[in-house]
Each structure stands twice: as structure tokens, then as C-alpha cells.
Backbone as a ProteinNet text record, in pm:
[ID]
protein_1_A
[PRIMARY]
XXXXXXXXXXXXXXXXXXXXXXXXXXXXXXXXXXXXXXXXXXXXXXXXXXXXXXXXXXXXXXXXXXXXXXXXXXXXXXXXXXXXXXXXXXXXXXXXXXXXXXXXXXXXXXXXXXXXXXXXXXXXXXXXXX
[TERTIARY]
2013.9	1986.6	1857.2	1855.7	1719.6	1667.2	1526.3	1430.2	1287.2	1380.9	1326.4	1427.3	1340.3	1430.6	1453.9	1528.4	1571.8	1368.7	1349.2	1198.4	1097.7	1096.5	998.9	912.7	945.6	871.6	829.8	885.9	898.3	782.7	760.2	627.7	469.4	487.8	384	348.5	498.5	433.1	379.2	448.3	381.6	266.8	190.4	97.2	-13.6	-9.3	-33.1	-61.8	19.6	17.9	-74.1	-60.8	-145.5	-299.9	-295.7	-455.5	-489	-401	-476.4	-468.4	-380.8	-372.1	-510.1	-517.7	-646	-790.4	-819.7	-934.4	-938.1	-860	-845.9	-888.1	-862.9	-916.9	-1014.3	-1080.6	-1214.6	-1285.1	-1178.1	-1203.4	-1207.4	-1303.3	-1362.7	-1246.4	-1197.9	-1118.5	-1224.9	-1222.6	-1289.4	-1189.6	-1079.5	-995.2	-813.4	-750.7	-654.6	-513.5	-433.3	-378.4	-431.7	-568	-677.1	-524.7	-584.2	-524	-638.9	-544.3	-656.3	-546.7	-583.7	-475.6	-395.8	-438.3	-436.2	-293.8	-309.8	-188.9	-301	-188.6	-240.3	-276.7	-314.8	-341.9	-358.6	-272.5	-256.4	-351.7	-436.2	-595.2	-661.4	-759.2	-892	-937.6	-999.8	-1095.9	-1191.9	-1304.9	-1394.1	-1372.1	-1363.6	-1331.4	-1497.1	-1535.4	-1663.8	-1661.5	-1586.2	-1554.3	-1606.8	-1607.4	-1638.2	-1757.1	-1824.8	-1966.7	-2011.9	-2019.1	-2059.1	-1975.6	-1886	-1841.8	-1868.2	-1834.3	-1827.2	-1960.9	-2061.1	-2175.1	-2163.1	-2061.4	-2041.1	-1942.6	-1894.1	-1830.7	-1700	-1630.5	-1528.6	-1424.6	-1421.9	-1311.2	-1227	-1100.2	-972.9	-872.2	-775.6	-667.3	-549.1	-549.8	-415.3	-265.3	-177.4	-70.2	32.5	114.6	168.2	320.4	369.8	532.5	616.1	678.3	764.8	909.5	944.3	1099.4	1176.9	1268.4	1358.5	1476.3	1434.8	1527.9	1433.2	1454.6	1441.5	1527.7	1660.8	1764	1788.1	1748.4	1808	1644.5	1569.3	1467.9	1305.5	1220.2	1132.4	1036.2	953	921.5	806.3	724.6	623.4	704.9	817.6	873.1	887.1	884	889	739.1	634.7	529.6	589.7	625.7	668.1	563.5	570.6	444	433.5	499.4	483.3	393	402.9	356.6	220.4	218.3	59.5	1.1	-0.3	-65	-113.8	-36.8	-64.4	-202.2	-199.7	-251.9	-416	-400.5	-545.7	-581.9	-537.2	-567.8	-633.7	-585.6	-638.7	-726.3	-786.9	-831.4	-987.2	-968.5	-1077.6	-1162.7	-1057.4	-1087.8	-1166.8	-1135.9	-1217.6	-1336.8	-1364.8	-1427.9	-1530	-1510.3	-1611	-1676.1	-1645.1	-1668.8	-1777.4	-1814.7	-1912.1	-1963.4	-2071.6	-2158.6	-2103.5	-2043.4	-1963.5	-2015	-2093.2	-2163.7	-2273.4	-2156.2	-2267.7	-2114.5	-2018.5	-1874.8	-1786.2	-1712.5	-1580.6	-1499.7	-1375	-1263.2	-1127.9	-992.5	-918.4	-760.2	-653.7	-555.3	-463.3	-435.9	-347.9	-256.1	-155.2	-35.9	-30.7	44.3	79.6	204.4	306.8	411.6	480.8	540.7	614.5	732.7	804.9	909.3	945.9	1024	1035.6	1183.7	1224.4	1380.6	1396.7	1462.5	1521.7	1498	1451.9	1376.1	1353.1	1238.2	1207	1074.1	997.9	818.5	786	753.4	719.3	617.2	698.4	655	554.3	446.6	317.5	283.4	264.5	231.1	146.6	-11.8	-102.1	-67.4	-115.3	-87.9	-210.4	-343.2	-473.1	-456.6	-500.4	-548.2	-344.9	-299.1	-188.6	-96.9	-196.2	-213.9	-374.3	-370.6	-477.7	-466.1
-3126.9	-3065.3	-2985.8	-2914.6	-2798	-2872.8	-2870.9	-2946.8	-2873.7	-2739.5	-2666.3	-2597.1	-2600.6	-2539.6	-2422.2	-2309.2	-2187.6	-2144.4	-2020.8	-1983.3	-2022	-2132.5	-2157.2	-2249.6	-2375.4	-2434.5	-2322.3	-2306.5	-2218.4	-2080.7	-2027.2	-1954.4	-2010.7	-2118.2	-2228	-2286.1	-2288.7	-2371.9	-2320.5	-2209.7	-2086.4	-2025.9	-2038.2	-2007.3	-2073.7	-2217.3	-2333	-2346.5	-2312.6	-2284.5	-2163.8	-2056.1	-1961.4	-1966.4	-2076.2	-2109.1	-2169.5	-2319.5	-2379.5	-2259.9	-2223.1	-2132.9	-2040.6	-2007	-1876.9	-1978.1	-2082	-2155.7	-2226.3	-2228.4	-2277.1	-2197.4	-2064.8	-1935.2	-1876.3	-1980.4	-1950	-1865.1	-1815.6	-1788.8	-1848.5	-1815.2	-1872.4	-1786.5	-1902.8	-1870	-1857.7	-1704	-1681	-1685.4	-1703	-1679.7	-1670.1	-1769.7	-1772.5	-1758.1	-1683.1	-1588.5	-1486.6	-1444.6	-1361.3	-1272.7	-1298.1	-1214.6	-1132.4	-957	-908.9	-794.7	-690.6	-587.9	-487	-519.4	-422.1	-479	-634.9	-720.7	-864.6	-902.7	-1041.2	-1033.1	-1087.2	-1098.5	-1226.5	-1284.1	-1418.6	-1466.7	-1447.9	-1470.3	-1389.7	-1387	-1320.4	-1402.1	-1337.5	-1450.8	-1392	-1433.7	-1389.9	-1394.9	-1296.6	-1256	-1298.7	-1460.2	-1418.1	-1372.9	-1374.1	-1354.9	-1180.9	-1108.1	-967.6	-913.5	-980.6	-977.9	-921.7	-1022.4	-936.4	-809	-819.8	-672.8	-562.5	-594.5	-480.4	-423	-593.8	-580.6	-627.2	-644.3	-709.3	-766.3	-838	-985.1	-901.3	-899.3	-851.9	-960.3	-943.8	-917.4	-870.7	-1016.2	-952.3	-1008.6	-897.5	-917.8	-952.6	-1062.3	-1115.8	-1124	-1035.2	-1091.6	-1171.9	-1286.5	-1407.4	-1359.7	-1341.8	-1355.8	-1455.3	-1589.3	-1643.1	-1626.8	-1750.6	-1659.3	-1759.2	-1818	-1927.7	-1873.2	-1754.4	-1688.8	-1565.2	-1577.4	-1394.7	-1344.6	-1377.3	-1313.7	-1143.8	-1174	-1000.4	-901.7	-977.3	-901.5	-946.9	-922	-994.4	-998.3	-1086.6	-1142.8	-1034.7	-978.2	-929.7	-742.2	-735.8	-589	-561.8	-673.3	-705.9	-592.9	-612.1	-498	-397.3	-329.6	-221	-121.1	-8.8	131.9	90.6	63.3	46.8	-141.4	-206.2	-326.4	-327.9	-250.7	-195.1	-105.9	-49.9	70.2	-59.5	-147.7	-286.3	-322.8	-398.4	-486	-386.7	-262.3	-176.3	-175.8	-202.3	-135	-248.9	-379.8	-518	-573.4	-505.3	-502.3	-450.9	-284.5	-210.4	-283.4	-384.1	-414.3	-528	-656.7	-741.1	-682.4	-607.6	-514.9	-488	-430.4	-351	-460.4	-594.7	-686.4	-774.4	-776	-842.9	-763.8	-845.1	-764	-756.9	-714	-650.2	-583.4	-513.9	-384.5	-467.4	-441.6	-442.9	-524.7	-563.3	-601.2	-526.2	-542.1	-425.2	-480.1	-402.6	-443	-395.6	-543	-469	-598.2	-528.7	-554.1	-664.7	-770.9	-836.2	-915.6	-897.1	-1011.1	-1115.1	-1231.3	-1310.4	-1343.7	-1363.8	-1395.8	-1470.5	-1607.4	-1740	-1734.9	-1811.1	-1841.9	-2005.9	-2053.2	-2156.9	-2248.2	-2299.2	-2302.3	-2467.5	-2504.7	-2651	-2751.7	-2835.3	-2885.7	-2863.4	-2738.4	-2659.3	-2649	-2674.8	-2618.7	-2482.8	-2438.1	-2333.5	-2191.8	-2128.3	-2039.2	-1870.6	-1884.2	-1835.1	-1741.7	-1563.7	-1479.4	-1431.4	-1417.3	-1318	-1198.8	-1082.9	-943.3	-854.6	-890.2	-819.8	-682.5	-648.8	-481.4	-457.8	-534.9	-487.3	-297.9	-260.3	-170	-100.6	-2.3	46.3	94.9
895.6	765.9	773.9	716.2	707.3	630.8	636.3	583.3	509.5	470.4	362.6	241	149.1	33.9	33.5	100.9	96.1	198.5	118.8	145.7	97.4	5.2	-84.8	-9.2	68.7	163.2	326.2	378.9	469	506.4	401.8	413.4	332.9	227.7	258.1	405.5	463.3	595.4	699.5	740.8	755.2	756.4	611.6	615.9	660.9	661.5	685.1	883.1	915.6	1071.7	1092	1036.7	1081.2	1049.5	946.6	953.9	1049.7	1078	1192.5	1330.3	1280.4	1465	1481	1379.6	1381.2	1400.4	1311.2	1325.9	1469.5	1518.5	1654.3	1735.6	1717.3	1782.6	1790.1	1708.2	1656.3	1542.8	1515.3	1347.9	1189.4	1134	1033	913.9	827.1	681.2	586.7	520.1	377.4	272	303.8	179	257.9	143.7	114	24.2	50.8	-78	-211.1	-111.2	-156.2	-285.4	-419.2	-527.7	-610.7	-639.9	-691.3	-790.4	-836.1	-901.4	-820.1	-677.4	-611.3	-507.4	-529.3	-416.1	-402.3	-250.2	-255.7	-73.2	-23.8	107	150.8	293.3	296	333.2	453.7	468.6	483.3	477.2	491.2	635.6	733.6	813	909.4	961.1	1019.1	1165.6	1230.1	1356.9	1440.6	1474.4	1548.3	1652.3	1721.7	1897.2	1903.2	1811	1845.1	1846.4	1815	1786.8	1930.6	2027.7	2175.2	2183.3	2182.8	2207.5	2167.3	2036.8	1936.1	1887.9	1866.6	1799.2	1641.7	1597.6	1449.3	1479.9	1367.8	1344	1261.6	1251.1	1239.9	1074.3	991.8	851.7	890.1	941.8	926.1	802.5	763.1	680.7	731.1	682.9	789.1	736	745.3	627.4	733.6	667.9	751	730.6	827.8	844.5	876.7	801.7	857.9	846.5	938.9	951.9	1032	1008.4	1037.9	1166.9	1181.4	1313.4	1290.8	1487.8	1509.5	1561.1	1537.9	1632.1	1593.1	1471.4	1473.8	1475.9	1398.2	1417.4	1396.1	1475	1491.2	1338.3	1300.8	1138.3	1125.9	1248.3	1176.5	1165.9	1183.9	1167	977.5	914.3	815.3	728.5	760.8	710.7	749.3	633.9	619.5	604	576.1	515	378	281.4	147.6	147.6	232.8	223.8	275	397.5	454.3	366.7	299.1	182.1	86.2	53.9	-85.1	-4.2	117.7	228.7	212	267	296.2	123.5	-12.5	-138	-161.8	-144.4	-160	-72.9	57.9	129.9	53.1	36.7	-52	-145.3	-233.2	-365.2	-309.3	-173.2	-175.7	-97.9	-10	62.5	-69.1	-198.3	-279.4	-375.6	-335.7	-423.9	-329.4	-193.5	-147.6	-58.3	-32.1	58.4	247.6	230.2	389.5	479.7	449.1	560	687.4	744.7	900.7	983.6	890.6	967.7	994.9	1100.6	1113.9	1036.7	1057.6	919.5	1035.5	1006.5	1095.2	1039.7	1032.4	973.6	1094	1093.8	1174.1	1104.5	1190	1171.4	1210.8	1174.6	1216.4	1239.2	1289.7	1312.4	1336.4	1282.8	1306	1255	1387.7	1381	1362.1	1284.9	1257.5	1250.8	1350.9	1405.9	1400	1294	1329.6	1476.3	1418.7	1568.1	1687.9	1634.2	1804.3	1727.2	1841.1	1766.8	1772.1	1632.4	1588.2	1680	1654.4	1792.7	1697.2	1723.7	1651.7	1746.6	1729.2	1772.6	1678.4	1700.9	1653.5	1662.4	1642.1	1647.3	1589.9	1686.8	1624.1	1604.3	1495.4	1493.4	1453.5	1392.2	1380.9	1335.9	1242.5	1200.8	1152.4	1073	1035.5	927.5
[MASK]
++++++++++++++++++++++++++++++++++++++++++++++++++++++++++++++++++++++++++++++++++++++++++++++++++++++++++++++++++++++++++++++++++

């Protein structure tokens, strides 16, 4: 038996995985199901690892794809252009609301798949878009 109710458990859980997966990665959560007029964004989180590189610490927008099969098509194909335009507008709006400057800013996916007793199979996708 499936051991979710249609989608309603399923991208809670989802989202749920892509936190631990990302804090594991060493990124810091500022926000979850960030809501504003502009859309909603599933996390927010602090990229420290870029700091040597880049020189700043990096604000990423993370929107979460799950998905109970990928046979036909993979979950993060799902951001569409009309869903990335929401993502960068809600992005702006939390962007103009704190003090940000001196961080980069950069859009990623997440991608899970979630298959009847098989462990859940989690692809990041930094810099997914722009």
C-alpha cells in the first residue's frame, strides 16, 4: 500500500528530505516555505562553502520537486519559465526586505524521487537557473 495520501504527504516529505540533505551539505536554513505577494519559495539557505571561492556566502532559492516516479520524466523538469519568473519575483521581494549585500544570490533545485520501498533518491541541482 502507498503510504501517502495522493500528494499531500509526499511533497511535505519531500521537503523534509531536502532540508536534511542540504544541512548536511553544509548549508544553513533561513527559511522555509518563504511566503510573500510575489509566490512562495521552499527554502531559502545559506550557501557557506562559497565563501573561499567566490569571496561571499552565497543565498540560495531552492524550489523542491518531489515525485513518486521518474519514469517518464525527471521531477526537477517540472520548473517551468512561468514557475522560475514566480521563484526570481519572490526571490526580489525577500532580497529587498533584509540586509543581503555583500552575498551572491543563485537559484537551485532539488529533486526527489520517492518509490515504494526503495530509499529516496535526492539530486541537488546548484545554480539551477538564473
Amino acid at each position: 500500500m502507498w503510504p501517502f495520501s495522493a500528494n499531500q504527504e509526499l511533497g511535505p516529505r519531500g521537503e523534509r528530505l531536502a532540508r536534511r540533505f542540504l544541512r548536511r551539505g553544509g548549508m544553513k536554513v533561513l527559511a522555509a516555505n518563504y511566503r510573500c505577494p510575489a509566490g512562495e519559495v521552499d527554502l531559502i539557505v545559506l550557501d557557506l562553502s562559497t565563501k573561499a571561492a567566490r569571496g561571499a556566502e552565497t543565498v540560495c532559492f531552492v524550489e523542491v520537486k518531489t515525485r513518486s516516479s521518474d519514469h517518464f520524466t525527471d521531477p526537477a523538469s517540472a520548473v517551468d519559465a512561468a514557475k522560475r519568473r514566480r521563484l526570481r519575483k519572490a526571490a526580489r521581494h525577500y532580497l529587498s526586505r533584509r540586509d543581503c549585500s555583500g552575498y551572491a544570490t543563485r537559484f537551485d533545485i532539488v529533486s526527489i524521487v520517492i518509490r515504494p520501498g526503495e530509499k529516496p533518491r535526492i539530486r541537488h541541482l546548484p545554480g539551477a537557473f538564473v
